[in-house]
KOLNUPA-37878 format. One record per residue (C-alpha): residue number from 1; residue in three letters; y, x, z. Coordinates in Angstrom, 3 decimals, decimal comma, always signed. Layout:
! residues N
+-----+------+----------+----------+----------+
! seq ! type !       yy !       xx !       zz !
+-----+------+----------+----------+----------+
! NUM !  ALA !        Y !        X !        Z !
...
+-----+------+----------+----------+----------+
END
This chain:
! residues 332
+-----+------+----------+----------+----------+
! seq ! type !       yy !       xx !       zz !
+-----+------+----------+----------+----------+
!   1 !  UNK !  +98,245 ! +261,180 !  +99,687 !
!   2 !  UNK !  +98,274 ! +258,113 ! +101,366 !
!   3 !  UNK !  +95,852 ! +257,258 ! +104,277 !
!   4 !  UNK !  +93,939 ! +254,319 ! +101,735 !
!   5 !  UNK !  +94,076 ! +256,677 !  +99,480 !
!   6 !  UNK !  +92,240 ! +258,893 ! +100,951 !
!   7 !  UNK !  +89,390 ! +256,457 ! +102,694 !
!   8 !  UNK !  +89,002 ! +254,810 !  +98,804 !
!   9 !  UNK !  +88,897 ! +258,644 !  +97,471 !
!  10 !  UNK !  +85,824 ! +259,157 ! +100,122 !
!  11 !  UNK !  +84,010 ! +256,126 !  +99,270 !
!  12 !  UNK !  +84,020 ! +256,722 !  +95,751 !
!  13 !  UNK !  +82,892 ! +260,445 !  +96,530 !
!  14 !  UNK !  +79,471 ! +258,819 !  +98,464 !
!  15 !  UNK !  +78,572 ! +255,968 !  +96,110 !
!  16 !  UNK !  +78,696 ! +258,673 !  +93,401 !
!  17 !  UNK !  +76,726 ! +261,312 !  +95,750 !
!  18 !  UNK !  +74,328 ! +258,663 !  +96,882 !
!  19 !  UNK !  +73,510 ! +257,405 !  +93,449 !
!  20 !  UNK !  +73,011 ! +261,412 !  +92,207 !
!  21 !  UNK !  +70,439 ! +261,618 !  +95,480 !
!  22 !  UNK !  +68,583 ! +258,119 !  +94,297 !
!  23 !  UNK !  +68,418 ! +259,446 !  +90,376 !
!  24 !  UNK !  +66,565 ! +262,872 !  +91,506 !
!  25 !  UNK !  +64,357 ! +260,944 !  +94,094 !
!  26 !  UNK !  +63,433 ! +258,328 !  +91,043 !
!  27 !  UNK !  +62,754 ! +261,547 !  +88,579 !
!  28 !  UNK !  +60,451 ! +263,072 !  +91,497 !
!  29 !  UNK !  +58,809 ! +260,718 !  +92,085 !
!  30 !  UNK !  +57,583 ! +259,430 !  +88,658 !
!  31 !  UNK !  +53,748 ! +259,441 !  +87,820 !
!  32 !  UNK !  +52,838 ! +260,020 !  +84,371 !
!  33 !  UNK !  +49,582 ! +257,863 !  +83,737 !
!  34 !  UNK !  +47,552 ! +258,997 !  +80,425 !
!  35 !  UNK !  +47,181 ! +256,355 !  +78,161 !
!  36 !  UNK !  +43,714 ! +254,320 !  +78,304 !
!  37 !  UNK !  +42,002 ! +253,872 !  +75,128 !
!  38 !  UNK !  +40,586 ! +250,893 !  +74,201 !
!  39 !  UNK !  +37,673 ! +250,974 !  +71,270 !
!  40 !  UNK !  +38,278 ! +249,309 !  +68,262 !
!  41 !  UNK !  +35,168 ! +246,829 !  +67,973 !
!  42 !  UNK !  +36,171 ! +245,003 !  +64,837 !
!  43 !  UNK !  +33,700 ! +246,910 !  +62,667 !
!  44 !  UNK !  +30,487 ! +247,837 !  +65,527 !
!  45 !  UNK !  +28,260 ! +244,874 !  +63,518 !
!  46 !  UNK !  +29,135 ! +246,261 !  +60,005 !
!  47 !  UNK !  +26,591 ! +248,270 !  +58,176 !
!  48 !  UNK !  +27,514 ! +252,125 !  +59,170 !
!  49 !  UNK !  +28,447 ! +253,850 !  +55,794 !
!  50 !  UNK !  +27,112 ! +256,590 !  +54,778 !
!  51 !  UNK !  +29,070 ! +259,938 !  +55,501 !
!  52 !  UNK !  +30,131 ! +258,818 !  +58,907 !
!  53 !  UNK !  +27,009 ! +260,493 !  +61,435 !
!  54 !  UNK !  +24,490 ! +262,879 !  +59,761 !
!  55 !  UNK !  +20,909 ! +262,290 !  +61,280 !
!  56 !  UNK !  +18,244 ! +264,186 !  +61,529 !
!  57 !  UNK !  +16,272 ! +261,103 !  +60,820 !
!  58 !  UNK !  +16,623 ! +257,981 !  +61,127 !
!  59 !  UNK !  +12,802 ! +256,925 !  +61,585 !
!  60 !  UNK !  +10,502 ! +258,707 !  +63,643 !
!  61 !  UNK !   +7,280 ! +258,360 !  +64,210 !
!  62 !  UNK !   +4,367 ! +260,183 !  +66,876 !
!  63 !  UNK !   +1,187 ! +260,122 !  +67,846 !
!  64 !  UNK !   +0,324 ! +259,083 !  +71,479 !
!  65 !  UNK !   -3,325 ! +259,561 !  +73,178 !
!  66 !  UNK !   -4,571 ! +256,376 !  +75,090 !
!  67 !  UNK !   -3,373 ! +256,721 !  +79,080 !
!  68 !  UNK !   -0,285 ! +258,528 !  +78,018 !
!  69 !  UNK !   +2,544 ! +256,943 !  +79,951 !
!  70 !  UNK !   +5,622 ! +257,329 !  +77,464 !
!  71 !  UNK !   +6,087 ! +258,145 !  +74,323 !
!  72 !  UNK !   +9,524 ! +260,263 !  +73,788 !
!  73 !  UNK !  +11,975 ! +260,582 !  +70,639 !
!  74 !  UNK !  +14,878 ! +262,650 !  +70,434 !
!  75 !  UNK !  +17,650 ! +262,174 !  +67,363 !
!  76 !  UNK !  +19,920 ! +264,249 !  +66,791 !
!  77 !  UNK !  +23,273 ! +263,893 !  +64,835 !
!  78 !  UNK !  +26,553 ! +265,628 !  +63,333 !
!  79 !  UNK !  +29,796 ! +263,720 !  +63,444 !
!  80 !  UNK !  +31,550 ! +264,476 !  +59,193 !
!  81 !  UNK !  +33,637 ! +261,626 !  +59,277 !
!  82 !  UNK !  +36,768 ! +261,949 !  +57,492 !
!  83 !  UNK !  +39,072 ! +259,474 !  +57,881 !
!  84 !  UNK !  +41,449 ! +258,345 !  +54,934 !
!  85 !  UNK !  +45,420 ! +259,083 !  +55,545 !
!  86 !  UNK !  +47,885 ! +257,958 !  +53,195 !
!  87 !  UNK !  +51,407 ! +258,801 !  +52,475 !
!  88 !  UNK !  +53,714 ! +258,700 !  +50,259 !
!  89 !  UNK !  +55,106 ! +261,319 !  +47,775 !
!  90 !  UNK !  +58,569 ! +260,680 !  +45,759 !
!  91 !  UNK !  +59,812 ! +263,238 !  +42,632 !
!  92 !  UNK !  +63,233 ! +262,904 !  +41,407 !
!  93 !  UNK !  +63,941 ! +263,746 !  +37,704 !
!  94 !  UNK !  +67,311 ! +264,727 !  +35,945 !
!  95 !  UNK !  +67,322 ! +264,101 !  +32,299 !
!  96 !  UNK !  +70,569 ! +265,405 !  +30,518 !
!  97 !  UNK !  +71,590 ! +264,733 !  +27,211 !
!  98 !  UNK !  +74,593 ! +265,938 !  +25,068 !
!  99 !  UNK !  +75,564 ! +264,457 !  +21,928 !
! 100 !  UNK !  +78,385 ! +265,921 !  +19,187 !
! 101 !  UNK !  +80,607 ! +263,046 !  +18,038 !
! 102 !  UNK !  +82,787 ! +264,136 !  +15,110 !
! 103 !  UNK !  +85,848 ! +262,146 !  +14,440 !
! 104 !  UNK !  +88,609 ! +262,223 !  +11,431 !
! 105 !  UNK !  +92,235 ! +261,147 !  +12,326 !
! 106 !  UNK !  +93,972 ! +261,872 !   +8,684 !
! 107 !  UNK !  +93,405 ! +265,507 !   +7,653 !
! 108 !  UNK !  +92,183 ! +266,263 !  +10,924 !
! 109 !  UNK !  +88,773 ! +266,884 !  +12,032 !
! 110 !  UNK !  +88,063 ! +266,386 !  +15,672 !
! 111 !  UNK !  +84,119 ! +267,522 !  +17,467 !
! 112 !  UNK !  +84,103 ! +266,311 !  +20,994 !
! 113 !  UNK !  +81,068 ! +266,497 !  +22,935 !
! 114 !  UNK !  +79,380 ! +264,005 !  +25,311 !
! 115 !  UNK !  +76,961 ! +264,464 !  +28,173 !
! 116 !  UNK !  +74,898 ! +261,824 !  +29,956 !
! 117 !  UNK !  +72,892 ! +262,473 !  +33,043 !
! 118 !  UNK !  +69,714 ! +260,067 !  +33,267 !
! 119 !  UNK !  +67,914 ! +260,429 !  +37,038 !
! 120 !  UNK !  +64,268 ! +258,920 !  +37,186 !
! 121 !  UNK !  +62,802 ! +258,228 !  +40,632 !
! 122 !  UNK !  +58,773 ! +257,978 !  +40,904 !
! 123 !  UNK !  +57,028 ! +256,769 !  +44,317 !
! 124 !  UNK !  +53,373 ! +257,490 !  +44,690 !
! 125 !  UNK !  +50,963 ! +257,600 !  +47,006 !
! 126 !  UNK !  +48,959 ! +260,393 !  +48,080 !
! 127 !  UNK !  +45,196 ! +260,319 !  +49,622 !
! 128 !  UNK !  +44,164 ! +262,801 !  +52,222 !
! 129 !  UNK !  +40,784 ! +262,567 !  +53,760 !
! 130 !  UNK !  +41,010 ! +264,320 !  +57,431 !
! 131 !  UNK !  +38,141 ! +264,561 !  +59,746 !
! 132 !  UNK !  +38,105 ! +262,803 !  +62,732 !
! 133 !  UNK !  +36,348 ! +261,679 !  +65,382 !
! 134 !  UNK !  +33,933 ! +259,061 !  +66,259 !
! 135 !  UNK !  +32,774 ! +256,845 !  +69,037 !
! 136 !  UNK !  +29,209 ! +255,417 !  +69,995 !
! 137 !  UNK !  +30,145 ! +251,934 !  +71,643 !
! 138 !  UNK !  +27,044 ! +250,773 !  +72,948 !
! 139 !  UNK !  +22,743 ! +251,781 !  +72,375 !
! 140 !  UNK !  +20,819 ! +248,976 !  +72,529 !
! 141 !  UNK !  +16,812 ! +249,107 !  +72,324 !
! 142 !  UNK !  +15,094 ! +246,262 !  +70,651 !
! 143 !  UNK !  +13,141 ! +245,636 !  +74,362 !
! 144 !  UNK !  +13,051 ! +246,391 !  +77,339 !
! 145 !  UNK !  +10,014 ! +249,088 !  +77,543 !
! 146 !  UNK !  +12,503 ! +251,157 !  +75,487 !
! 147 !  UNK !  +14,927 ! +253,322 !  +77,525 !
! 148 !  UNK !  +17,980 ! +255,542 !  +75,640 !
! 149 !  UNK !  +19,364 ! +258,639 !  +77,266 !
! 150 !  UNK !  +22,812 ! +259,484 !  +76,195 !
! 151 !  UNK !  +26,395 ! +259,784 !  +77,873 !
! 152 !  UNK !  +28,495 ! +257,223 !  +79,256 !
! 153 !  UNK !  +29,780 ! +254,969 !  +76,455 !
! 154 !  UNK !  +31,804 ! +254,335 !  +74,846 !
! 155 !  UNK !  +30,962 ! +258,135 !  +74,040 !
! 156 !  UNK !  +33,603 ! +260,183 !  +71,576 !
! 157 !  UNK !  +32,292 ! +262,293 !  +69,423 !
! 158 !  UNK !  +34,662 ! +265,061 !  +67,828 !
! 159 !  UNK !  +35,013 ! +266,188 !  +64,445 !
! 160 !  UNK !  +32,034 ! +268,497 !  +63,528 !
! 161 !  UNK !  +30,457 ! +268,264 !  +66,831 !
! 162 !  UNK !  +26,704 ! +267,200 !  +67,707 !
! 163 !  UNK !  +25,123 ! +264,685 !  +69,886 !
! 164 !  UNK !  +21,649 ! +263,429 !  +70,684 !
! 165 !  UNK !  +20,162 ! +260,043 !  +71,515 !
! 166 !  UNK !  +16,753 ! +260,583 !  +73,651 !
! 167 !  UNK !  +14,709 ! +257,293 !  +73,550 !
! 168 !  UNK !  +11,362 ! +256,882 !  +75,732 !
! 169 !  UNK !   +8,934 ! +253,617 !  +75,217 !
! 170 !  UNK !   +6,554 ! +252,828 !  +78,202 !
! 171 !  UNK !   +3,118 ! +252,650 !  +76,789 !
! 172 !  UNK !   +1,327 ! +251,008 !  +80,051 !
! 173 !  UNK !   -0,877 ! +248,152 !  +78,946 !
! 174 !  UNK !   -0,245 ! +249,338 !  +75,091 !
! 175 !  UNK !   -2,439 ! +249,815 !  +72,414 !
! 176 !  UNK !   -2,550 ! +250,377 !  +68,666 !
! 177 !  UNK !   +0,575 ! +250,712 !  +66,622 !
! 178 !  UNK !   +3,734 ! +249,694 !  +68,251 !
! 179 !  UNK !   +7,336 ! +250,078 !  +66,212 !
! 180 !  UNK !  +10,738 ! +249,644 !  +67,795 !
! 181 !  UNK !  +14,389 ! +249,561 !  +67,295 !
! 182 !  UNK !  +17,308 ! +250,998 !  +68,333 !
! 183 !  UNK !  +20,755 ! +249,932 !  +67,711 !
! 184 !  UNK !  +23,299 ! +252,411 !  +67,719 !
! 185 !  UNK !  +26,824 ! +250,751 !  +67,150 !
! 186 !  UNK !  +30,375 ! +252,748 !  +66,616 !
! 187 !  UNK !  +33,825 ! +251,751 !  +65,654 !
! 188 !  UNK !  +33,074 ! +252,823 !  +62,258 !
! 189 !  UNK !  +29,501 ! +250,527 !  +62,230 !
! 190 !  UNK !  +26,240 ! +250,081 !  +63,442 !
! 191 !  UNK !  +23,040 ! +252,056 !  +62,204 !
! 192 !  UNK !  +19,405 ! +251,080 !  +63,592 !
! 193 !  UNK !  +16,643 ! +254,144 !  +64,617 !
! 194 !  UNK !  +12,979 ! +253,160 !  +63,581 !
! 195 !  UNK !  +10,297 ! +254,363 !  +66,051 !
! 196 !  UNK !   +6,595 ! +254,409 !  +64,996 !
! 197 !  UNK !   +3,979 ! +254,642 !  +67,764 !
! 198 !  UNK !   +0,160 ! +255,513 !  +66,856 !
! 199 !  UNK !   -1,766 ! +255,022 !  +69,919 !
! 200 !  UNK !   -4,906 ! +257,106 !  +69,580 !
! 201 !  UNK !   -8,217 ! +255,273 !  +70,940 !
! 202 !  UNK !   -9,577 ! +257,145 !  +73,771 !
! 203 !  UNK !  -12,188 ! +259,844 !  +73,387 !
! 204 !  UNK !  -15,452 ! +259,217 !  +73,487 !
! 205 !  UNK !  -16,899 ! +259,321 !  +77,705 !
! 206 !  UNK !  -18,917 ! +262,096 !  +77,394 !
! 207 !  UNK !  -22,619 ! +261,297 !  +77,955 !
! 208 !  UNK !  -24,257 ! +262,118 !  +81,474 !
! 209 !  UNK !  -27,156 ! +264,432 !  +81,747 !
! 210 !  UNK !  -30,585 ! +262,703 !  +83,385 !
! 211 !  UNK !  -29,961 ! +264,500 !  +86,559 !
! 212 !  UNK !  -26,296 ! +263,112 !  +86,735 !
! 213 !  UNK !  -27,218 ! +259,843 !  +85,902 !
! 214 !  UNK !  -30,805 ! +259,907 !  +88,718 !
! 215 !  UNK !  -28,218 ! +261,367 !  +91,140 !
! 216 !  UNK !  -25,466 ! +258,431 !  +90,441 !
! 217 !  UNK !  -28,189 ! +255,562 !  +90,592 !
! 218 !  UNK !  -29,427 ! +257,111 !  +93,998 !
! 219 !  UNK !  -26,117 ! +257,229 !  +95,369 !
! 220 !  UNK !  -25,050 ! +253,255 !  +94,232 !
! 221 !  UNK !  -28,650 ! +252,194 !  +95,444 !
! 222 !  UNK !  -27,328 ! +253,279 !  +99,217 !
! 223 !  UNK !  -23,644 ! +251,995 !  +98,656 !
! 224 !  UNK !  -23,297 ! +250,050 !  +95,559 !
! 225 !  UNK !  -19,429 ! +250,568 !  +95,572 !
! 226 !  UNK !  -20,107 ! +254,083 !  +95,488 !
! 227 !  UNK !  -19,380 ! +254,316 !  +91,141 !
! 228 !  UNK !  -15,370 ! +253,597 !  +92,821 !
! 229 !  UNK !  -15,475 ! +256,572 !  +94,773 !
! 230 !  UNK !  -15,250 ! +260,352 !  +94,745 !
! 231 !  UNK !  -16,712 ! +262,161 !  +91,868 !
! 232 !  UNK !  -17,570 ! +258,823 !  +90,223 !
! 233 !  UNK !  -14,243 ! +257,258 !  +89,913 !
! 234 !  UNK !  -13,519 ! +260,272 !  +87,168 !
! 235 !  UNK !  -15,652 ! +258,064 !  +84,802 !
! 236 !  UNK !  -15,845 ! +254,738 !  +86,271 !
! 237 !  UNK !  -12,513 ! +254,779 !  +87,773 !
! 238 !  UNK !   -9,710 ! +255,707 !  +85,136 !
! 239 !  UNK !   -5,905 ! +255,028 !  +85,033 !
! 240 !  UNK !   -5,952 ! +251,299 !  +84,819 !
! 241 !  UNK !   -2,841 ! +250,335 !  +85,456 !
! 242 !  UNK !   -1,722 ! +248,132 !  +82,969 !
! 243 !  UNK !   -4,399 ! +247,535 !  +81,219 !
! 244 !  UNK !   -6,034 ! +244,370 !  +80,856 !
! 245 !  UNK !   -8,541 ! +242,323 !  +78,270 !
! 246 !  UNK !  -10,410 ! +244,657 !  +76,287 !
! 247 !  UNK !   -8,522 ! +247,896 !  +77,050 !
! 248 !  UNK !   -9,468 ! +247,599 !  +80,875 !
! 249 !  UNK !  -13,158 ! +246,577 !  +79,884 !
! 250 !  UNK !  -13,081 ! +249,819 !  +77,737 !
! 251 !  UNK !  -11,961 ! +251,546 !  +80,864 !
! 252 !  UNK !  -13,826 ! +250,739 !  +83,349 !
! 253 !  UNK !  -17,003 ! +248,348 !  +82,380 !
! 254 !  UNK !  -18,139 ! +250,049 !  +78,803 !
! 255 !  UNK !  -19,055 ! +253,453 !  +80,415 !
! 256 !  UNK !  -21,874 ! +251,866 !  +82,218 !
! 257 !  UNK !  -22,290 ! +248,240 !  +80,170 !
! 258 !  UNK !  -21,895 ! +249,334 !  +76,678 !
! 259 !  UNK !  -23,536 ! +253,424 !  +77,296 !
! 260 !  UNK !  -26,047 ! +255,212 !  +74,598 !
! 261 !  UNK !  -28,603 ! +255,314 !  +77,426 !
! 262 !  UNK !  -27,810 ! +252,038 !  +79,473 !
! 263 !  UNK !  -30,366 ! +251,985 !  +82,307 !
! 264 !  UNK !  -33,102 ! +249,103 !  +82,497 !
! 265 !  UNK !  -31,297 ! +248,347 !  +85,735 !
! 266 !  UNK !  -27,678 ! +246,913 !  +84,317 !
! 267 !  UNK !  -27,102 ! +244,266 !  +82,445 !
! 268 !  UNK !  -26,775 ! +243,446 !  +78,374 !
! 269 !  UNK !  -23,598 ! +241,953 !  +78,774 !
! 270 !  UNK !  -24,255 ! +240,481 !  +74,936 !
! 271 !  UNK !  -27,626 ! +239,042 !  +76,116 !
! 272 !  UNK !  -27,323 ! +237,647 !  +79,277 !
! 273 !  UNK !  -29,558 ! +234,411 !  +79,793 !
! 274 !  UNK !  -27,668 ! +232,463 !  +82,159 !
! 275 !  UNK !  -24,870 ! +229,934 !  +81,503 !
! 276 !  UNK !  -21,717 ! +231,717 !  +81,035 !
! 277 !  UNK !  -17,908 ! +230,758 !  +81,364 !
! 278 !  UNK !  -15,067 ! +232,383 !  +82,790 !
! 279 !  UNK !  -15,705 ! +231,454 !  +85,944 !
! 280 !  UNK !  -19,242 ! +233,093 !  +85,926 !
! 281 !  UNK !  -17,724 ! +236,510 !  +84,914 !
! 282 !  UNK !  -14,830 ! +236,174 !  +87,415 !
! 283 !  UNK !  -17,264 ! +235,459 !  +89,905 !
! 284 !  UNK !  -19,176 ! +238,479 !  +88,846 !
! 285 !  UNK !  -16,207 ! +241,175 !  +88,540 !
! 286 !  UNK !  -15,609 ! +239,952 !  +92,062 !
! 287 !  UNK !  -17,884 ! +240,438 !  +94,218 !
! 288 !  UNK !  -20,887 ! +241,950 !  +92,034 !
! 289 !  UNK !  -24,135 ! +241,359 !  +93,294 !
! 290 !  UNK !  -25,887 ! +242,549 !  +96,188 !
! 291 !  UNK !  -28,875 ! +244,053 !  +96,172 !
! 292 !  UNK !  -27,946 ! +245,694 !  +92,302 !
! 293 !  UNK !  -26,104 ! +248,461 !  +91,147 !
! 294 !  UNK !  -23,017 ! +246,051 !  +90,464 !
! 295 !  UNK !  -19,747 ! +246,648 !  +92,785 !
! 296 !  UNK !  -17,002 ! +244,791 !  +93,759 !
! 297 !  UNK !  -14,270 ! +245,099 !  +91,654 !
! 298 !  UNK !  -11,670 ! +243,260 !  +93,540 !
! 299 !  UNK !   -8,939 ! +244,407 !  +95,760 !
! 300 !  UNK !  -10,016 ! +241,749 !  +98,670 !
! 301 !  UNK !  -13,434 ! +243,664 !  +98,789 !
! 302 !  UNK !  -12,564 ! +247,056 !  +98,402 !
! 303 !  UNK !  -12,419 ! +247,616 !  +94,830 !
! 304 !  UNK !   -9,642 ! +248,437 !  +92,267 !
! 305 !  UNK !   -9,009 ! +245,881 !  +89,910 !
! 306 !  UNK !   -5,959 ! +242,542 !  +91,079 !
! 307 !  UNK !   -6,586 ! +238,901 !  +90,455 !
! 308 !  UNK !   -4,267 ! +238,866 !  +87,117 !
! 309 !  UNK !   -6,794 ! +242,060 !  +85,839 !
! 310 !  UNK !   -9,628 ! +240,082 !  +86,823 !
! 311 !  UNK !   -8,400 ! +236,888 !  +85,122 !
! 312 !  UNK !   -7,981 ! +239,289 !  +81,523 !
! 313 !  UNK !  -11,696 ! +240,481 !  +81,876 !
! 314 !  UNK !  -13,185 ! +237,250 !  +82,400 !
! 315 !  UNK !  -10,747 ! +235,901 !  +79,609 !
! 316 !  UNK !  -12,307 ! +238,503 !  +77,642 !
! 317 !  UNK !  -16,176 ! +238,498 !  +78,539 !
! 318 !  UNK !  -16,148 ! +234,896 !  +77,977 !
! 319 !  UNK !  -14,744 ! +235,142 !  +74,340 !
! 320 !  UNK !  -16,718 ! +238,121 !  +73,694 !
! 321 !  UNK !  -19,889 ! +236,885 !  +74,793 !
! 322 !  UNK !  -20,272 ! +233,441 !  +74,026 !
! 323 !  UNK !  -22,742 ! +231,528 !  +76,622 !
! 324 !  UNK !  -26,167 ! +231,430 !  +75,083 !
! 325 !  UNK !  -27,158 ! +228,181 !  +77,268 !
! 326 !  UNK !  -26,602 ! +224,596 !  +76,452 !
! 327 !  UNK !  -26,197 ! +223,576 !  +79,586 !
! 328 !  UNK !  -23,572 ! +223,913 !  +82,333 !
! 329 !  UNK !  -23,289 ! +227,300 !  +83,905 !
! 330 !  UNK !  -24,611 ! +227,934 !  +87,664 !
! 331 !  UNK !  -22,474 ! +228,965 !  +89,934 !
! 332 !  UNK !  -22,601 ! +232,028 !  +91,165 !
+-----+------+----------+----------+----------+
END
């Protein structure tokens, strides 16, 4: 073999090696990446059809007492969708049929036989239904004071399996009846829980024996802010956070102002003979008075209640207890 021959031969022989070497490192090297699935959102405002998610319920309702903080829900479903799959189906029929034909040529009688084939082709569909799964897009309560608890969405749900969706609504500052909504969308459509809230009124403050009530008197006539203390605060000093307007007044003012027994010594709030307004009962809830069994209720002088709870009771006083003086209120 000649010399070129030989150098060309060689060349050939790396190009081929180094291209064999550069195939294995690319076929190493690859990363398979799983396929990232994107939710189909063309149906999550249509009405969810029935058959998709089995509920427990879909309204709920509970009773809450007055000062509970949250009022909790749990719903609990089934995924038995089954999606429709359809394919077709194709049958192929032979039909055969033989017919005698007699011919006559002179004084000869001839039988021959003749045989068609006939194939027929039908193309149907057929309709399976096969379960599958389902997946919660998004939860969306109706306001903010409503929280859901669920997983990460969008959240698949397998064929058969079960799920729950645990809902809590802050009651602070609530009273009465409340209802909410919760809207739970999926690819298949969107279905909305009902929550029913009865807010129970508080119990009755139970009433305080003579001694108790000789024994609190003595203690405000030394230190008048002394019903926002200790022992006291139990009945004059409940949860008032949140409250305002009449649910703070029944908190904090009616277990002294509106009592079975009031003393001789606080005032008839519904009777009072000065001029009234708001800023006569702001002035009031305050300071108090000195020299009376009336504290301070403001945060400035020691007491409990902020300028915005303030502002609701005087709101309130002053629309509850209309001034029975024609002329201009005092100030105070």
């Amino acid at each position: 073999m000649k010399p070129f021959q030989i150098f060309f031969a060689a060349v050939m022989a790396l190009a081929v090696f180094g291209a064999t070497i550069s195939t294995l490192a690319q076929s190493t090297n690859a990363v398979a990446t799983a396929p990232v699935y994107v939710p189909d959102t063309t149906h999550q405002n249509d009405p969810l059809p029935e058959g998709v998610l089995a509920w427990d319920a879909t309204t709920k309702s509970i009773d809450a007492t007055n000062g509970q903080d949250f009022a909790r829900f749990t719903f609990s479903f089934t995924n038995i969708y089954k999606a429709i799959s359809i394919s077709l189906g194709t049958n192929v029929v032979a039909m055969t049929n033989a017919h005698a034909i007699t011919n006559k040529i002179f004084w000869i009688k001839s039988i021959s036989h003749v045989t068609s084939v006939t194939k027929s082709t039908n193309v149907f569909n057929i309709t399976n239904y096969v379960p599958a799964a389902v997946t919660i897009l998004n939860v969306h309560p109706s306001c903010g004071c409503t929280t859901a608890e669920l997983p990460p969405v969008p959240w698949t749900i397998q064929s058969g399996s079960n799920g729950q969706i645990k809902l809590s609504v802050n009651l602070a500052g609530k009273s009465g009846t409340l209802f909410k909504t919760v809207n739970v969308a999926t690819e298949r459509g969107k279905r909305d829980l009902l929550l029913r809230i009865n807010i129970l009124p508080p119990p009755p403050t139970p009433e305080m024996t003579e001694a108790q009530r000789q024994a609190g008197i003595a203690a405000a006539t030394v230190d008048r802010q002394a019903v926002l203390k200790g022992d006291c605060a139990s009945c004059h000093l409940p949860k008032i956070e949140g409250k305002y307007g009449q649910q703070l007044f029944d908190a904090v003012c009616a277990v002294c102002h509106e009592a079975k027994h009031r003393g001789t010594m606080v005032a008839d709030l519904h009777n009072i003979k000065d001029p009234t307004n708001e800023e006569f009962w702001r002035a009031w809830i305050t300071a108090g008075k000195a020299g009376t069994l009336m504290p301070a209720f403001a945060t400035s002088q020691g007491g409990p209640l902020n300028d915005l709870q303030i502002a609701s009771l005087a709101a309130y006083l002053n629309a509850v207890n209309p001034s029975h003086a024609t002329n201009a209120p005092a100030a105070k």
